[in-house]
C-alpha atoms as a printed R data frame, in Angstrom:
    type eleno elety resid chain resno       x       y       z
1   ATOM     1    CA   UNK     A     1   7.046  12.540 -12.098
2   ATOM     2    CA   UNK     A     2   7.580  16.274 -10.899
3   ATOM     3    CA   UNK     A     3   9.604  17.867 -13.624
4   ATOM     4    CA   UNK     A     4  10.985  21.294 -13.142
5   ATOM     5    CA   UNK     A     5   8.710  24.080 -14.283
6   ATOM     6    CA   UNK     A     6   8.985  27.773 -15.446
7   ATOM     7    CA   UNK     A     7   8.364  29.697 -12.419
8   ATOM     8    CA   UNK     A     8   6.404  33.075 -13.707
9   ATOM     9    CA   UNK     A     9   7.692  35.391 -11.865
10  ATOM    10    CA   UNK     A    10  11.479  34.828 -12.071
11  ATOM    11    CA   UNK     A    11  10.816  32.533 -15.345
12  ATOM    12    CA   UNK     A    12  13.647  29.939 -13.803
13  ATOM    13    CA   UNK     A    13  13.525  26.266 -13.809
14  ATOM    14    CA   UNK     A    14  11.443  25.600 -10.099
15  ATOM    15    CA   UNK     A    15  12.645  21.905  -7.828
16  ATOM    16    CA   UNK     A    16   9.880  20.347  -5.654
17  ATOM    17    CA   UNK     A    17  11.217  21.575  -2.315
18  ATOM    18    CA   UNK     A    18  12.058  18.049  -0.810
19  ATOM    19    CA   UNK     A    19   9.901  18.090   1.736
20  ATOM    20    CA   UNK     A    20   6.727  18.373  -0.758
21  ATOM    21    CA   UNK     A    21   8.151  15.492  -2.364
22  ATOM    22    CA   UNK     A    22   8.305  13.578   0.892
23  ATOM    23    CA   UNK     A    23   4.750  14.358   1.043
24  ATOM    24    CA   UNK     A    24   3.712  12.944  -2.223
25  ATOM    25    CA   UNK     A    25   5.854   9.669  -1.936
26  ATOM    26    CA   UNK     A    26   3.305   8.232   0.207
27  ATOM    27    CA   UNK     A    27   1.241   9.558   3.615
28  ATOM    28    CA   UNK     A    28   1.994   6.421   5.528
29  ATOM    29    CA   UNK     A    29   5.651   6.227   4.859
30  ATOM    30    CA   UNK     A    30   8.251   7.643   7.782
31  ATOM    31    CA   UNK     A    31  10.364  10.784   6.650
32  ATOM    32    CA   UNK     A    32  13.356   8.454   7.233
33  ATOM    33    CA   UNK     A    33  12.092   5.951   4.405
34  ATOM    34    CA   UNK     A    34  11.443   8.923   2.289
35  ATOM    35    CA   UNK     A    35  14.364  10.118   2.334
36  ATOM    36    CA   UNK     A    36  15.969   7.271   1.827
37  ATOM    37    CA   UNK     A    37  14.052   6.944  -1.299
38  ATOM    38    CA   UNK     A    38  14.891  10.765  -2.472
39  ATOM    39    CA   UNK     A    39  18.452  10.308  -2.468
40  ATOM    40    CA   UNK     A    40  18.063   7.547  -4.904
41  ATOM    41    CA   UNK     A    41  16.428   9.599  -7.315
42  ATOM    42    CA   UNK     A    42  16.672  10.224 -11.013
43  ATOM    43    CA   UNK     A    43  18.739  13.602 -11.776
44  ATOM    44    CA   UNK     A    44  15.594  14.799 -13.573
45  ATOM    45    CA   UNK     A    45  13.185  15.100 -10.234
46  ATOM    46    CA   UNK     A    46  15.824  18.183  -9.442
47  ATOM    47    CA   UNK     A    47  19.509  19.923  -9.181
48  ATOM    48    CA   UNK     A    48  20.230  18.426  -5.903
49  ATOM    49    CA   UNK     A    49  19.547  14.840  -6.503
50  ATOM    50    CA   UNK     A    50  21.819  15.152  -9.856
51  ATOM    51    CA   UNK     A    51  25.071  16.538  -7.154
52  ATOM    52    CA   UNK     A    52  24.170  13.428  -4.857
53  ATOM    53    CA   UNK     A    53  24.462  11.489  -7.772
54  ATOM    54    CA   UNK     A    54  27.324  12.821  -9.192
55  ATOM    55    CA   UNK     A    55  28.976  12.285  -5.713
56  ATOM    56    CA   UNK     A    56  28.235   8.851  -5.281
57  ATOM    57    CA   UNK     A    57  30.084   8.049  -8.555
58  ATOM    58    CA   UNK     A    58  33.684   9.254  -7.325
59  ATOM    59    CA   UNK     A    59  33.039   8.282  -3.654
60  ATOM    60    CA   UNK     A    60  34.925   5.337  -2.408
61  ATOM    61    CA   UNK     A    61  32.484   2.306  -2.078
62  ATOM    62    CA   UNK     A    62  31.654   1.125   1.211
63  ATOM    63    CA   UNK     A    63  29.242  -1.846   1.775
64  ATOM    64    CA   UNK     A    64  25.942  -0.839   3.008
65  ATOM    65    CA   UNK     A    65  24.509  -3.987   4.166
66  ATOM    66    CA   UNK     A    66  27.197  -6.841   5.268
67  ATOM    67    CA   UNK     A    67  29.337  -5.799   8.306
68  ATOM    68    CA   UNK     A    68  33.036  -6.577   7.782
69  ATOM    69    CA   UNK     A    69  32.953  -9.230  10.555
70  ATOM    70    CA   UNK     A    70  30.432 -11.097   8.551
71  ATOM    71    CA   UNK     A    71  32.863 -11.178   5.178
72  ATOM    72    CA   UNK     A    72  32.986 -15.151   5.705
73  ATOM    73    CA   UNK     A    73  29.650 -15.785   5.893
74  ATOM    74    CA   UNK     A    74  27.387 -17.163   3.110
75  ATOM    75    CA   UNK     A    75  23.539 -17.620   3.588
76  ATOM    76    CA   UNK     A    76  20.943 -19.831   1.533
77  ATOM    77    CA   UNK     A    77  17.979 -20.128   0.927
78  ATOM    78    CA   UNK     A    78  16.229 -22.905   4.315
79  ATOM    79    CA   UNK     A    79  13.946 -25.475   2.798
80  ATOM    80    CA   UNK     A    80  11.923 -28.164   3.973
81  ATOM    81    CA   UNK     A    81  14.527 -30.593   3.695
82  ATOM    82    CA   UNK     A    82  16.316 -28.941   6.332
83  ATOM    83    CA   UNK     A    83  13.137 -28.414   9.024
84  ATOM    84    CA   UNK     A    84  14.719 -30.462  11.792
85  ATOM    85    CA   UNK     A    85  17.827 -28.113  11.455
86  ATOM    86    CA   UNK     A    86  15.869 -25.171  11.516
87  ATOM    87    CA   UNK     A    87  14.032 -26.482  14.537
88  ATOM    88    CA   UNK     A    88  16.848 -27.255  16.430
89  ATOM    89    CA   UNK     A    89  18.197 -23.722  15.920
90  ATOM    90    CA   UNK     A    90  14.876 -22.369  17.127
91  ATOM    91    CA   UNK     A    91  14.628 -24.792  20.274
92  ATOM    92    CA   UNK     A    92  18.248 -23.676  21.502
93  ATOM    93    CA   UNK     A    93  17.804 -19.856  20.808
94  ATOM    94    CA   UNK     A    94  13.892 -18.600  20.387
95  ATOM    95    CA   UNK     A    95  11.565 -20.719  21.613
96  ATOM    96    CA   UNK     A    96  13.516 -20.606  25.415
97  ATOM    97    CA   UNK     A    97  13.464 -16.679  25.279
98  ATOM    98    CA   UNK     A    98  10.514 -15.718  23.367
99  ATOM    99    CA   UNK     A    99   7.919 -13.846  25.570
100 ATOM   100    CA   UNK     A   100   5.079 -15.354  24.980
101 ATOM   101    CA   UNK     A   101   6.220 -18.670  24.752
102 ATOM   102    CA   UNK     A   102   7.899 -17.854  27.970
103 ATOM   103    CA   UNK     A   103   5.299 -16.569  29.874
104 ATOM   104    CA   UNK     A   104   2.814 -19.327  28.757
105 ATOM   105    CA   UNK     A   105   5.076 -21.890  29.966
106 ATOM   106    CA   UNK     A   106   5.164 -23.687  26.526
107 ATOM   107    CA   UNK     A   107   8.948 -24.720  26.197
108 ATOM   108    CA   UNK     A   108   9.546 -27.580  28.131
109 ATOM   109    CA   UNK     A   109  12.754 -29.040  25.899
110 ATOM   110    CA   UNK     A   110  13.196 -29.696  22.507
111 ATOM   111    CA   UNK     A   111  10.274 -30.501  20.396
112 ATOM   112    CA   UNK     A   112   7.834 -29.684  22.891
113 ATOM   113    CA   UNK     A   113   5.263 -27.178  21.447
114 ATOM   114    CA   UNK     A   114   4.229 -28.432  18.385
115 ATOM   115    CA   UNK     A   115   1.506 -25.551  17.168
116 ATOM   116    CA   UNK     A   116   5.074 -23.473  16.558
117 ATOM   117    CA   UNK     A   117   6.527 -26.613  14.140
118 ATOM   118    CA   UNK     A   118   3.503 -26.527  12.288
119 ATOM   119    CA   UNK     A   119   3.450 -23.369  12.103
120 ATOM   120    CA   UNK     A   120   7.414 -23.300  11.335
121 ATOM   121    CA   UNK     A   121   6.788 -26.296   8.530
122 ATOM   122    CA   UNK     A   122   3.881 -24.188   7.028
123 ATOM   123    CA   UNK     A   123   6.201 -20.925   6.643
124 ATOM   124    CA   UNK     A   124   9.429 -23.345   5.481
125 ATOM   125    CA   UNK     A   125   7.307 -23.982   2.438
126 ATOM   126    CA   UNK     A   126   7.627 -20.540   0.978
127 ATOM   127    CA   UNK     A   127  10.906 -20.588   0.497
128 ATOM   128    CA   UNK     A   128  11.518 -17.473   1.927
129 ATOM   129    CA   UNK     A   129  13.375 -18.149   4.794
130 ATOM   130    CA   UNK     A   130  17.424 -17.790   5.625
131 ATOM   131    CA   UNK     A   131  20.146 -19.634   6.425
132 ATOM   132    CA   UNK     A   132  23.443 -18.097   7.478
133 ATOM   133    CA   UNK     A   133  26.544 -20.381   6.988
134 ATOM   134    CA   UNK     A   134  30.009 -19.386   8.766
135 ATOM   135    CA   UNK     A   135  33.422 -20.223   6.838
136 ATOM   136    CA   UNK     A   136  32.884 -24.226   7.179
137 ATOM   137    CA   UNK     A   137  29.498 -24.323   5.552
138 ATOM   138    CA   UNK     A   138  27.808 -24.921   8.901
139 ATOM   139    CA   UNK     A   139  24.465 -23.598   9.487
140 ATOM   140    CA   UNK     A   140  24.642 -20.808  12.535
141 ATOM   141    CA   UNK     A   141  21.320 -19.103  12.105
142 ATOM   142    CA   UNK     A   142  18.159 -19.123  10.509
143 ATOM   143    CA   UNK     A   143  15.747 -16.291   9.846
144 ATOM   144    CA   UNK     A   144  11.909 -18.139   9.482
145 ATOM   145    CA   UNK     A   145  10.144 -15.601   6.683
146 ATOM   146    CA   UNK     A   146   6.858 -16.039   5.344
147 ATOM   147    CA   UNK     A   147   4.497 -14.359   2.922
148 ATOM   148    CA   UNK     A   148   0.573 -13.159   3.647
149 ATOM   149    CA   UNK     A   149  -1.996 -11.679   1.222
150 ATOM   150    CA   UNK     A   150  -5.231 -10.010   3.173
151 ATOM   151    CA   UNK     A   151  -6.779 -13.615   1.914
152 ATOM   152    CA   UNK     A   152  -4.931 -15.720   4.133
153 ATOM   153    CA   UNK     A   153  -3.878 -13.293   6.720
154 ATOM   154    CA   UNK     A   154  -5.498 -15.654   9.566
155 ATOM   155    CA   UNK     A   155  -4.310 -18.847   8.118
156 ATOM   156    CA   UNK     A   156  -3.055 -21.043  10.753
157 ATOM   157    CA   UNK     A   157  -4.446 -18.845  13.568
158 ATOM   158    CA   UNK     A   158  -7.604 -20.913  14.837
159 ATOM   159    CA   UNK     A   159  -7.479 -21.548  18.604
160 ATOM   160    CA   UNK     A   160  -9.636 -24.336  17.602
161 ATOM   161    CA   UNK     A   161  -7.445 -26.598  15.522
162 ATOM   162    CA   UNK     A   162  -4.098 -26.777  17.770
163 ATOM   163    CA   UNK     A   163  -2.252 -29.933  19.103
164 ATOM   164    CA   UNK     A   164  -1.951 -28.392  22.505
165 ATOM   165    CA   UNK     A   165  -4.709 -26.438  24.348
166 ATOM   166    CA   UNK     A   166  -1.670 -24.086  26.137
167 ATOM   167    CA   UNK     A   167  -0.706 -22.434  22.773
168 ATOM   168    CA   UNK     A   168  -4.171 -20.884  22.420
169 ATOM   169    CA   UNK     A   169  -3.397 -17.525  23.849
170 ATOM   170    CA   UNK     A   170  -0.421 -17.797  21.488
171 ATOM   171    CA   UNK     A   171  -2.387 -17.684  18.265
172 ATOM   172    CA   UNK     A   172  -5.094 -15.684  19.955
173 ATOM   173    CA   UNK     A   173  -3.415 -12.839  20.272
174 ATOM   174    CA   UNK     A   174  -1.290 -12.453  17.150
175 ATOM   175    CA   UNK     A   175  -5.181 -12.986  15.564
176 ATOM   176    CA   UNK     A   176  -6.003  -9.545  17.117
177 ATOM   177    CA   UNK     A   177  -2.908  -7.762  16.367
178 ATOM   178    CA   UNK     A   178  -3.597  -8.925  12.475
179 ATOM   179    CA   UNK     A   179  -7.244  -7.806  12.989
180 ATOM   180    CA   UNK     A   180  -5.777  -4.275  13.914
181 ATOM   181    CA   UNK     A   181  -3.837  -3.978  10.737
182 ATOM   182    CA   UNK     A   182  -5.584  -5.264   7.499
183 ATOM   183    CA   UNK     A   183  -4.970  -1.838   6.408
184 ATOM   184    CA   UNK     A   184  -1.197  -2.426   6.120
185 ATOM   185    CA   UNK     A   185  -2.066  -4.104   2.792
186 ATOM   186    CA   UNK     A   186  -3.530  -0.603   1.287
187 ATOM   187    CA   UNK     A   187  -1.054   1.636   3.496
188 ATOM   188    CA   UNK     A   188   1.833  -0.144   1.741
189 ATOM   189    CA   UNK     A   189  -0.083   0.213  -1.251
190 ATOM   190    CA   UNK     A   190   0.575  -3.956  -1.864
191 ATOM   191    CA   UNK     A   191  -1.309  -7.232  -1.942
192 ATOM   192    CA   UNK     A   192   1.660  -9.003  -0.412
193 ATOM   193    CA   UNK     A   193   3.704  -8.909   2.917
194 ATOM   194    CA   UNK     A   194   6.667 -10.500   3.231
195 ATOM   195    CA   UNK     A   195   6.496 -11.394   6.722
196 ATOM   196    CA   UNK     A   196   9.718 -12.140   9.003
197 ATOM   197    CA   UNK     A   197   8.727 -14.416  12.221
198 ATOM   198    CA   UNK     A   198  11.222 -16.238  13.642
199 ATOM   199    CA   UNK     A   199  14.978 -16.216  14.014
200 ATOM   200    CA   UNK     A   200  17.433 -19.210  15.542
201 ATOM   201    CA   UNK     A   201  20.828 -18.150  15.874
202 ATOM   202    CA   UNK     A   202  23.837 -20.866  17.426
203 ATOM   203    CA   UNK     A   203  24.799 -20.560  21.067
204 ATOM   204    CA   UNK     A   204  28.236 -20.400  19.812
205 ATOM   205    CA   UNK     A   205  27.760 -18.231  17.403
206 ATOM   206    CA   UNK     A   206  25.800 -15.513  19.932
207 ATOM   207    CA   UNK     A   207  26.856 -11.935  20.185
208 ATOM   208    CA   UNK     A   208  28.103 -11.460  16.830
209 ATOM   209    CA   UNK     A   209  25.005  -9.700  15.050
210 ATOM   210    CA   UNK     A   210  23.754 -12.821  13.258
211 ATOM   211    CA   UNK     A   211  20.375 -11.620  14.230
212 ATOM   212    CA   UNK     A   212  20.483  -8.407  12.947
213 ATOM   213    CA   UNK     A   213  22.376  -9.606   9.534
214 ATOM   214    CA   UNK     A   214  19.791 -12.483   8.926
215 ATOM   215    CA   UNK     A   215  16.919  -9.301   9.617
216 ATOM   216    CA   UNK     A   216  18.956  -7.026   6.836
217 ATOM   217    CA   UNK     A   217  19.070 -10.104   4.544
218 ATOM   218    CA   UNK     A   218  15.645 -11.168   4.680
219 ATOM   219    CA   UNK     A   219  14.801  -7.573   3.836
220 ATOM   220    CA   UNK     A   220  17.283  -7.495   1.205
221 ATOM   221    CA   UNK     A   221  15.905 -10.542   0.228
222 ATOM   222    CA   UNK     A   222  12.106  -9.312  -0.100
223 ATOM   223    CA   UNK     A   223  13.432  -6.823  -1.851
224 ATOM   224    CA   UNK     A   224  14.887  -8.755  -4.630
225 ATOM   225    CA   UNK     A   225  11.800 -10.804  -5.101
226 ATOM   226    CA   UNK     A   226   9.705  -7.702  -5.532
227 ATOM   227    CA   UNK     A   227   8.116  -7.471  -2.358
228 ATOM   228    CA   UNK     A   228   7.620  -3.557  -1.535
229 ATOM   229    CA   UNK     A   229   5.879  -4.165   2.266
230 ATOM   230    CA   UNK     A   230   7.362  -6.115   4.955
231 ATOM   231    CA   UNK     A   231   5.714  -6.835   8.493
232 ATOM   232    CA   UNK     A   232   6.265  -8.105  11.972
233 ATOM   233    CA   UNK     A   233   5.204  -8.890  15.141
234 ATOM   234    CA   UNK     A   234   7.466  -7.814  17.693
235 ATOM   235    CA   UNK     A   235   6.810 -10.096  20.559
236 ATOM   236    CA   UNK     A   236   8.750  -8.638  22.989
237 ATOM   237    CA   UNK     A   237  11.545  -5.374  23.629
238 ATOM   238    CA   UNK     A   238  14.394  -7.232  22.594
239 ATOM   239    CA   UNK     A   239  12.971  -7.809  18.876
240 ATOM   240    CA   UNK     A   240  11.615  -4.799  18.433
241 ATOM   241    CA   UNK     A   241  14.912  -3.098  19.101
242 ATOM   242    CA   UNK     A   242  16.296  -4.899  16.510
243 ATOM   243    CA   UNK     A   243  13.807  -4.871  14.197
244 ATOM   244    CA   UNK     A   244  14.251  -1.120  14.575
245 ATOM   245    CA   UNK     A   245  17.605  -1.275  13.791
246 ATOM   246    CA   UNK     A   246  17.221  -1.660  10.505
247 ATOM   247    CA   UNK     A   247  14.284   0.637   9.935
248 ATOM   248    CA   UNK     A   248  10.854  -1.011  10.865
249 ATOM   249    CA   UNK     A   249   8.178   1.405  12.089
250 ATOM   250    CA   UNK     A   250   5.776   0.653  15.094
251 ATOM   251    CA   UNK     A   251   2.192   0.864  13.636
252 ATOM   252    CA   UNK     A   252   0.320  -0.389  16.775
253 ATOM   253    CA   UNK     A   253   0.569  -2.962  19.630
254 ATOM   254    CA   UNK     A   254  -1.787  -4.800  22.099
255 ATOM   255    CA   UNK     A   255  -0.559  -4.685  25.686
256 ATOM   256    CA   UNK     A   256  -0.353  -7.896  27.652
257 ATOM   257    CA   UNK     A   257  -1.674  -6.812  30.592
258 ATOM   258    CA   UNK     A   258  -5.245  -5.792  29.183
259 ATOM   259    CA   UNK     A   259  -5.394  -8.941  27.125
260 ATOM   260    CA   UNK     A   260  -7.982 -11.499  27.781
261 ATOM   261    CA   UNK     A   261  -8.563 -15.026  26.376
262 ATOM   262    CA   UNK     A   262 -11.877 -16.823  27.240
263 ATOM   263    CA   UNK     A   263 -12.437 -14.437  30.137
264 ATOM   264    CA   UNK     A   264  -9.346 -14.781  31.551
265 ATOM   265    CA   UNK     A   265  -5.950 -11.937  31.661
266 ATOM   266    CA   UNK     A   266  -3.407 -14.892  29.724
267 ATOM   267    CA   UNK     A   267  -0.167 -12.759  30.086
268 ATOM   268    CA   UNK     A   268  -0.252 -12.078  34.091
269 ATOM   269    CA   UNK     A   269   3.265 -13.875  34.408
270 ATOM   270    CA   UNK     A   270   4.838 -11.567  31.426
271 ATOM   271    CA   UNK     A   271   8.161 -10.645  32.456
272 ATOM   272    CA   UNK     A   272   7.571  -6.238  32.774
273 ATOM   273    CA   UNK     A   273  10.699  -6.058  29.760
274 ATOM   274    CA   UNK     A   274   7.886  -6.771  27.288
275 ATOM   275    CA   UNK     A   275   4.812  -5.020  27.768
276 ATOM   276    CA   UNK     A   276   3.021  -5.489  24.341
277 ATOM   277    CA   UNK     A   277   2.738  -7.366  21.188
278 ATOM   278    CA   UNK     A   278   3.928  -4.708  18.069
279 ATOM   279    CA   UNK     A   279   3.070  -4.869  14.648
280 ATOM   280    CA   UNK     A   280   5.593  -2.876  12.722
281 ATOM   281    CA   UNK     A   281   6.437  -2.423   9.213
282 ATOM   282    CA   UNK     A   282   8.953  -1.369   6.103
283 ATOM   283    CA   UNK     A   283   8.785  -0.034   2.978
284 ATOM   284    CA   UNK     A   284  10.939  -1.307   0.178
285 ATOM   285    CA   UNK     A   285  11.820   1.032  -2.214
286 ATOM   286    CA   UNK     A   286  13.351  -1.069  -4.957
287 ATOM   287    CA   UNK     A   287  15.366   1.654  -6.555
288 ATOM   288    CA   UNK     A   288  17.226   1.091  -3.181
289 ATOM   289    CA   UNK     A   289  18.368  -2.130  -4.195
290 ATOM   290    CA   UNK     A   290  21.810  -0.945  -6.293
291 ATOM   291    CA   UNK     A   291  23.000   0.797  -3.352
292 ATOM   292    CA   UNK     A   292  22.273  -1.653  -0.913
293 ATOM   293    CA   UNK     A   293  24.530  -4.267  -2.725
């Protein structure tokens, strides 16, 4: 901890100036996440923390994570027992849209690529995955979260064991973005990543920020369970809009144009929206958590 200190010259109490702090909080952090975490500081790291605190006390409380229009909403915890739900959610909303899915051809109706179910039933398992309910206890979204240690980073990535030959390029080229960051494990100074993949939201429920609520929950979420560095792989501009939204860094993409599976460029019909594949990442500070809730 940096504790004030007797300045010699002027023999008063000397603060960290905050950016020095910033500094030492981590070199792979963002100066937004940093400060984030320095306003949530003790009042002994320095005088201007202790006024923050102090004004947070009488300040009227506002809710920092649930939007008002979300007050009748309830979420849950999805399990196995409800795969077929979650499936059905993804097959209306993600699977149609998602880019590479999309520009692979793979969707061709409901319960028609089934590397992504496995793939879906091996995450489920976790237990780290969403549901959001509305007011009648019906399921309207579900945020697919999953967990990775640098062990099994490449689980369920081998071109060589999938049910259809098409979703290949699919796995191939999430298998290089992974390759590019095994250093997010020691950058985010953690041997686990809570990994968000997949989110299903309602047609009818569209256009009311599900989405980004299930996102902020499944953060909130990782969070709670002690999870301090979270990950994903931004398939395409919509997602990593919204994963930026609510903080997530860039770290580094692969571009679909230059990418080539068994000698050939896979990603040729890629609509121009979504020009690369985007790791990015967060930083969970957990002294955040009591002002998030």
């Amino acid at each position: 901890m940096i504790g004030p200190k007797l300045c010699k010259a002027a023999k008063q109490p000397w603060i960290a100036p905050r950016h020095v702090l910033t500094r030492l909080m981590s070199t792979n952090q963002s100066i937004s996440e940093a400060s984030e975490a320095l306003e949530h500081i003790s009042h002994e790291e320095g005088e201007a923390a202790t006024v923050k605190v102090e004004k947070a006390k009488t300040a009227s409380f506002r809710p920092r994570l649930d939007r008002e229009r979300h007050n009748c909403m309830t979420y849950g915890i999805a399990t196995g027992s409800r795969v077929d739900k979650i499936n059905s959610m993804l097959y209306a909303s993600y699977h149609p849209h998602e880019p590479i899915s999309e520009a692979l051809g793979l969707f061709k109706g409901e319960f028609t690529i089934p590397d992504a179910d496995l793939r879906v039933d091996f995450m489920i398992r976790k237990n780290l995955s969403l549901f959001i309910y509305d007011e009648t206890g019906r399921e309207v979204g579900v945020c697919v979260n999953s967990l990775y240690t640098k062990e099994d980073f490449f689980d369920h990535l081998d071109v060589d064991a999938v049910v259809d030959p098409a979703y290949k390029p699919y796995l191939a080229v999430h298998k290089k973005l992974r390759a590019m960051n095994m250093n997010l494990f020691d950058e985010l100074k953690t041997e686990k990543l809570f990994n968000i993949a997949m989110i299903g939201v309602d047609p009818a429920a569209r256009g009311k920020g599900i989405a980004t609520d299930l996102i902020r929950r499944s953060v909130l979420l990782a969070g709670t369970l002690g999870y301090t560095g979270i990950m994903t792989e931004a398939t395409g501009s919509f997602s990593q809009r919204a994963f930026a939204t609510i903080g997530m860094m860039d770290v580094n993409s692969v571009a679909y144009k230059d990418f080539e599976f068994e000698g050939q460029k896979v990603f040729r019909n890629m609509a121009k929206q979504h020009p690369e594949i985007t790791m990015m990442k967060k930083k969970f500070f957990q002294s955040c958590l009591k002002h998030i809730m």
